[in-house]
C-alpha positions in Angstrom: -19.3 -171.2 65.4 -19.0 -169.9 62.0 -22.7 -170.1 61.3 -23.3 -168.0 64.5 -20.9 -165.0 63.2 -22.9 -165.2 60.0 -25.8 -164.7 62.0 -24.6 -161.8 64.1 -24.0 -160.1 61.3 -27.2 -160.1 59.6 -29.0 -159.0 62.7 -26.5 -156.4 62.8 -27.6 -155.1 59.2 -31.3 -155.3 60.0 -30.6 -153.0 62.7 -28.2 -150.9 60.6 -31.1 -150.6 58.0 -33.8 -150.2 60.1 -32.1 -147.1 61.8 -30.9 -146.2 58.2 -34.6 -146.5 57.6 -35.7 -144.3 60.9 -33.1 -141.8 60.3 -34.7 -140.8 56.7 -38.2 -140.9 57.7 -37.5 -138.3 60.1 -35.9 -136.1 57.5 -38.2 -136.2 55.2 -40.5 -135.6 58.0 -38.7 -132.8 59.2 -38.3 -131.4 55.6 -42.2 -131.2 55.0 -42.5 -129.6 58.4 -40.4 -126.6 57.3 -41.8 -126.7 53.7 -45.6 -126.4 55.5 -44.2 -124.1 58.1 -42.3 -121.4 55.7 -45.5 -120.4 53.5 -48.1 -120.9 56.8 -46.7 -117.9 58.4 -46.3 -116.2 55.2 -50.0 -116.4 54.4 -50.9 -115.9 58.4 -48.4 -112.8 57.7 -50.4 -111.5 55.0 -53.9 -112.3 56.5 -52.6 -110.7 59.8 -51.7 -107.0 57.9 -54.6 -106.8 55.4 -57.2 -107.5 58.4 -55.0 -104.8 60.9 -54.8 -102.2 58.0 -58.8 -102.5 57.4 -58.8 -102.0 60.8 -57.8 -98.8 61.2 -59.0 -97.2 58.0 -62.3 -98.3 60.0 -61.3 -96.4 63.5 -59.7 -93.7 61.2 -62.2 -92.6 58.8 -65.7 -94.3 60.3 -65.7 -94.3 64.0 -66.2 -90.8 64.8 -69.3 -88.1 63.8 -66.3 -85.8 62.7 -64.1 -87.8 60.6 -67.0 -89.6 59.0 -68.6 -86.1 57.9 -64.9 -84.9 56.9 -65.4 -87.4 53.6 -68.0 -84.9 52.2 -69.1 -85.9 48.6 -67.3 -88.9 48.8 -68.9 -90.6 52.3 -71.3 -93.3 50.0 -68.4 -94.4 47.9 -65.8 -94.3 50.7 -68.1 -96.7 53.0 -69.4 -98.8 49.8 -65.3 -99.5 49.3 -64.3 -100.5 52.6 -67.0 -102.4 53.4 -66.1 -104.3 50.2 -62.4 -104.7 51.2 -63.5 -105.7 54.8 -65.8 -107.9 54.3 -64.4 -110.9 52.9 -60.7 -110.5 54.7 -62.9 -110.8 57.8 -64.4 -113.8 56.9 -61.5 -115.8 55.6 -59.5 -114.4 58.5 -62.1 -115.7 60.9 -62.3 -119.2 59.0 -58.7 -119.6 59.0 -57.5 -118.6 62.6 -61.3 -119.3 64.3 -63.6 -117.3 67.2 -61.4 -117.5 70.1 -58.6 -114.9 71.0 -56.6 -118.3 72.7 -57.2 -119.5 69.2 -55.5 -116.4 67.6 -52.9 -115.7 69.9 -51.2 -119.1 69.6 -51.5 -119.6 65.8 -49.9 -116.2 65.5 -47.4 -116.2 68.2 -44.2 -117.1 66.4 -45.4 -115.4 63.3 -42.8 -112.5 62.4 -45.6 -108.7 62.8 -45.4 -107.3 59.2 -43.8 -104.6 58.1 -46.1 -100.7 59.0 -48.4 -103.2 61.4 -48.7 -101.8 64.8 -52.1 -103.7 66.1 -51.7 -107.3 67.6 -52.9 -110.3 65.3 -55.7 -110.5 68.5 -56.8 -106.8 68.5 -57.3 -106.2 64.5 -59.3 -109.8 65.1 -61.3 -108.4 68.2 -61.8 -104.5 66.2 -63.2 -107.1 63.3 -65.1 -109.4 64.6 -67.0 -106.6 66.9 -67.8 -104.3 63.8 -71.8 -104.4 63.0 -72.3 -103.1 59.3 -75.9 -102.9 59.6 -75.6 -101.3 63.1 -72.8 -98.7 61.8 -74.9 -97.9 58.9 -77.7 -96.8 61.0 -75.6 -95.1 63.2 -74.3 -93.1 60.0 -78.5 -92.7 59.2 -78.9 -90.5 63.0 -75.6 -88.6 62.0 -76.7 -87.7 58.8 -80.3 -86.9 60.1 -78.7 -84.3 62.5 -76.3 -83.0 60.6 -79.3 -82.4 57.7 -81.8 -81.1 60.8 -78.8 -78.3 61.8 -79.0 -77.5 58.1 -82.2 -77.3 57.4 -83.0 -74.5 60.5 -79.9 -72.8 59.5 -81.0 -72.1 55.8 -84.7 -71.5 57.2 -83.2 -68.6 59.9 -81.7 -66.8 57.1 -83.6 -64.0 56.0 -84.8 -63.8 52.0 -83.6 -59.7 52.4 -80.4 -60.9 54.0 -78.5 -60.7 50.3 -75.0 -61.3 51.6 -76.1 -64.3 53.4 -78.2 -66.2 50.4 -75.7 -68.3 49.0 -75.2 -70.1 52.7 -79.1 -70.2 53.0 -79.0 -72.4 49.3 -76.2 -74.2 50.6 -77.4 -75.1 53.8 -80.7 -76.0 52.3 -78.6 -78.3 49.5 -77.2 -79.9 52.4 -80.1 -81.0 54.0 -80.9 -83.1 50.9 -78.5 -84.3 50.4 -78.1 -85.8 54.5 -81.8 -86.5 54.3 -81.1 -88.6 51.8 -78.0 -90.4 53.5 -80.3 -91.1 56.2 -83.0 -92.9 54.6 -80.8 -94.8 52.5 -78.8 -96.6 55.7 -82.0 -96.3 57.5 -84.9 -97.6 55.7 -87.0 -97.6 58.9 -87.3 -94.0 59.4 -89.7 -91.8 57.7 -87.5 -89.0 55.5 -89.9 -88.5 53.0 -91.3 -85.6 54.0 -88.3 -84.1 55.0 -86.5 -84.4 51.9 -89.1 -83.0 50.3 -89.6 -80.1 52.9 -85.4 -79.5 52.1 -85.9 -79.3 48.4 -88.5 -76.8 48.8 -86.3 -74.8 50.7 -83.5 -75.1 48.0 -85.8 -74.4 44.8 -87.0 -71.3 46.8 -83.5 -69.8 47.6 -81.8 -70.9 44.4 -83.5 -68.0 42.0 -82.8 -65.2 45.0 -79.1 -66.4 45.1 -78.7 -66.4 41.4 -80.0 -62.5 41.5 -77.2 -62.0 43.9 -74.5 -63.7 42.0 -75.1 -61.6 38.2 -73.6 -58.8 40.3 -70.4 -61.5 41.5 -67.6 -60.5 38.4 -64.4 -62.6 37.5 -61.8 -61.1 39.5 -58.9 -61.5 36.8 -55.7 -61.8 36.9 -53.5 -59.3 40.1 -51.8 -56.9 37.8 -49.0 -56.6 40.5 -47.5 -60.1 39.9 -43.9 -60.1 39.5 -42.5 -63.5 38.4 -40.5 -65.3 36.1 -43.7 -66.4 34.0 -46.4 -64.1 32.8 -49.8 -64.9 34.8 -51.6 -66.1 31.2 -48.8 -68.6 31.2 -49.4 -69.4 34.8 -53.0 -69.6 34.5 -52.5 -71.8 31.1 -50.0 -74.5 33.2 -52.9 -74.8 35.9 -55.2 -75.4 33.9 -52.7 -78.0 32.1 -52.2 -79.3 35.3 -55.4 -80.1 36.4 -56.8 -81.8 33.6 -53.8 -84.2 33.5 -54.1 -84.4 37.6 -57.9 -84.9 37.9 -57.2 -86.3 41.6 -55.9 -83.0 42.8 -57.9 -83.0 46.1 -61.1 -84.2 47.5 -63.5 -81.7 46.1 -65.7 -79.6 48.1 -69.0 -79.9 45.9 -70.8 -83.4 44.9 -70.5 -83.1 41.1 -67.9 -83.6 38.0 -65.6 -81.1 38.1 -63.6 -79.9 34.2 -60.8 -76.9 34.4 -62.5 -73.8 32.8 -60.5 -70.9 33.7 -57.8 -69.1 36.3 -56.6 -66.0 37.1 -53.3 -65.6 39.3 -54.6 -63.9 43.1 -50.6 -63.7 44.0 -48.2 -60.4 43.8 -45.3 -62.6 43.9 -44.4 -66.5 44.1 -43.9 -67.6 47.9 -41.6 -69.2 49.7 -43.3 -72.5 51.6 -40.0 -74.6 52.5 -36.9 -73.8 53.2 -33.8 -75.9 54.0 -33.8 -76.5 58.2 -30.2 -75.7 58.3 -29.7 -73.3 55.7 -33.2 -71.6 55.3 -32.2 -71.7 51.6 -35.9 -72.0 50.1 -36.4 -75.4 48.8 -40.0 -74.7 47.4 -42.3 -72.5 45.8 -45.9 -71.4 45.6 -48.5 -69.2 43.8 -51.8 -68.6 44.6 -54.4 -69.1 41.5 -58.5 -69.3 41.1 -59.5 -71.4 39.2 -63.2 -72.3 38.4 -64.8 -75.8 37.2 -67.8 -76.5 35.0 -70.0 -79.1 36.6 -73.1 -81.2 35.6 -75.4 -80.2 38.5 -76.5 -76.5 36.9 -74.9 -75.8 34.0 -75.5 -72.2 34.3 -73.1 -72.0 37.2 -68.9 -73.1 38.2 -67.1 -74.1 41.2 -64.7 -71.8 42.1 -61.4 -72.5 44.1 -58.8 -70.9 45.8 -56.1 -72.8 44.7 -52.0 -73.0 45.6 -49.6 -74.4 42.8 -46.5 -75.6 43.6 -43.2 -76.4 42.1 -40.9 -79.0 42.9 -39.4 -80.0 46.0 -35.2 -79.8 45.9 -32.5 -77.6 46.5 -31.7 -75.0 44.1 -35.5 -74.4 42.5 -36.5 -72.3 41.1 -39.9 -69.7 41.3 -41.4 -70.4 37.9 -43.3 -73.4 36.0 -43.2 -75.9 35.8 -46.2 -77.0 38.5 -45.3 -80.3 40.1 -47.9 -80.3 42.9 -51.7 -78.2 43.7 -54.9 -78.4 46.2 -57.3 -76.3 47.0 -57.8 -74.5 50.4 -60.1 -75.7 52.6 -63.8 -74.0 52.7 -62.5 -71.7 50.4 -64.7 -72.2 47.5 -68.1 -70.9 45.8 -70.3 -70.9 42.8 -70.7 -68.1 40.5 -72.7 -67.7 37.1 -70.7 -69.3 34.2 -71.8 -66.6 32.2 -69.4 -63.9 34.2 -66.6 -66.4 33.6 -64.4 -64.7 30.6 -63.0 -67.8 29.1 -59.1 -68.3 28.9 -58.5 -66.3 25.6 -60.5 -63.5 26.9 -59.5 -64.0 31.0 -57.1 -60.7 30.2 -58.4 -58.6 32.5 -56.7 -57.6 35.4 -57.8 -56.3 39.0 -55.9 -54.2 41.6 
């Protein structure tokens, strides 16, 4: 009898042991599967918003004629750098997660959408995996190749006589180049040769009548009717400042280097451009300034912008320096001879 009760209870420790045994397999079982589990989604997280954000700087800036031709000067380096980004999220996305939209949806299903991500993990897959480079770059080749054909006959309608209208016919003729050149380079197929060459023809011819024009186009100096807390050479000196220190100020409007020379304030008066909503107490100010650039293209001529300058945003500010913000208007720019640019120690002259 007493052996038997012996025996019980060893076979009752086995068992104790072997659920004690059970028990902490499936915790540490459990405790990998949450260690995997946490930094999955983390990384799925992080694939799902890099791939969705390339996404739609694609549909944003490269989809449509309009926004694509919007880049100006920069559309090479623009496309160059995205398709860089792109290139290799898509492929790792695509190795990681796989082909099918099935595939996709369930990996990503109980991951948490990250932060500023509106797109499904499924769609910015689908936008990716349906983008062609080599089919969107010649698509980019016919837009370029009509946009230079419109500029081309534009510049060629303009009449050599026609003085007010010489700078556009250079322009337009510039243009066509420069899009001839866009088209042949995503488009190796086509012949643009001769076309390119035809465009510069038309440019060399128009760029000595133009520069005729422009010994007659003066510096306009600053508006002698400003009234402000800072004298305009002041002004003119802080924009200057500004610019050089804020090289990024906007997307310039002309394919070349561009270095502060000179500006003249075109302003009476500083302006108002926000106000409080409820108060209307102004909250901002503004002054209008031209400033012009030296370049690298013809040294013989300058970029010249109508600028705004602006101060800081807050309550209480006040309508003098110092500049906090600046851009240029849009299409409001030309070139004039550097030579009929007074320099900023002579830029004293004033116009009415």
């Amino acid at each position: 009898m007493e052996i038997l009760l012996i025996k019980r209870r060893q076979m009752r420790r086995g068992t104790m042991t072997l659920v004690s045994i059970a028990v902490t397999l499936v915790l540490i079982q459990s405790a990998h599967v949450s260690a995997v589990s946490g930094p999955d989604n983390q990384v799925a997280a992080q694939d799902w918003k890099a791939l969705a954000e390339l996404c739609k700087e694609y549909q944003d800036n490269f989809q449509s004629q309009s926004a694509f031709k919007a880049k100006g000067a920069t559309i090479v380096t623009s496309w160059e750098d995205w398709k860089a980004r792109f290139e290799p999220v898509r492929d790792r996305f695509r190795s990681r997660y796989g082909e099918r939209n099935p595939d996709i949806y369930e990996t990503f299903e109980n991951v948490p959408k990250p932060d500023g991500v509106t797109m499904p993990a499924t769609q910015a897959a689908g936008i990716a995996y349906g983008i062609d480079i080599p089919q969107c770059e010649r698509q980019f080749a016919d837009w370029a190749a009509s946009w230079a054909m419109s500029a081309l006959r534009l510049s060629n309608s303009i009449k050599e006589d026609n003085r007010e209208k010489l700078e556009l016919k250079y322009v337009r003729a510039e243009d066509a180049v420069r899009y001839f050149k866009l088209a042949k380079r995503w488009k190796n197929d086509g012949d643009y040769d001769a076309k390119i060459q035809e465009a510069e023809t038309a440019a060399r011819l128009a760029l000595p009548l133009w520069k005729e024009v422009l010994k007659e186009l003066a510096w306009p100096g600053h508006d002698k009717r400003f009234a402000g807390l800072d004298e305009p050479d002041a002004l003119a000196a802080a924009a200057l400042a500004f610019l050089r220190e804020h090289p990024d100020w906007s997307a310039p409007e002309y394919d070349d280097e561009h270095v502060p020379l000179a500006a003249c304030v075109e302003s009476d008066a500083w302006s108002v451009c926000k106000r409080a909503p409820l108060t209307d107490v102004p909250t901002q100010y503004s002054v209008a300034i031209l400033v012009a650039f030296t370049g690298k293209a013809d040294p013989d001529l300058v970029y010249v912008y109508h600028m705004v300058f602006y101060t800081a945003e807050a309550a209480g500010v006040k309508p003098g320096l110092p500049f906090r913000h600046a851009n240029s208007k849009q299409h409001a720019t030309f070139r004039m001879l550097k030579s009929n640019v007074p320099t900023p120690k002579t830029a004293q002259t004033a116009s009415g």
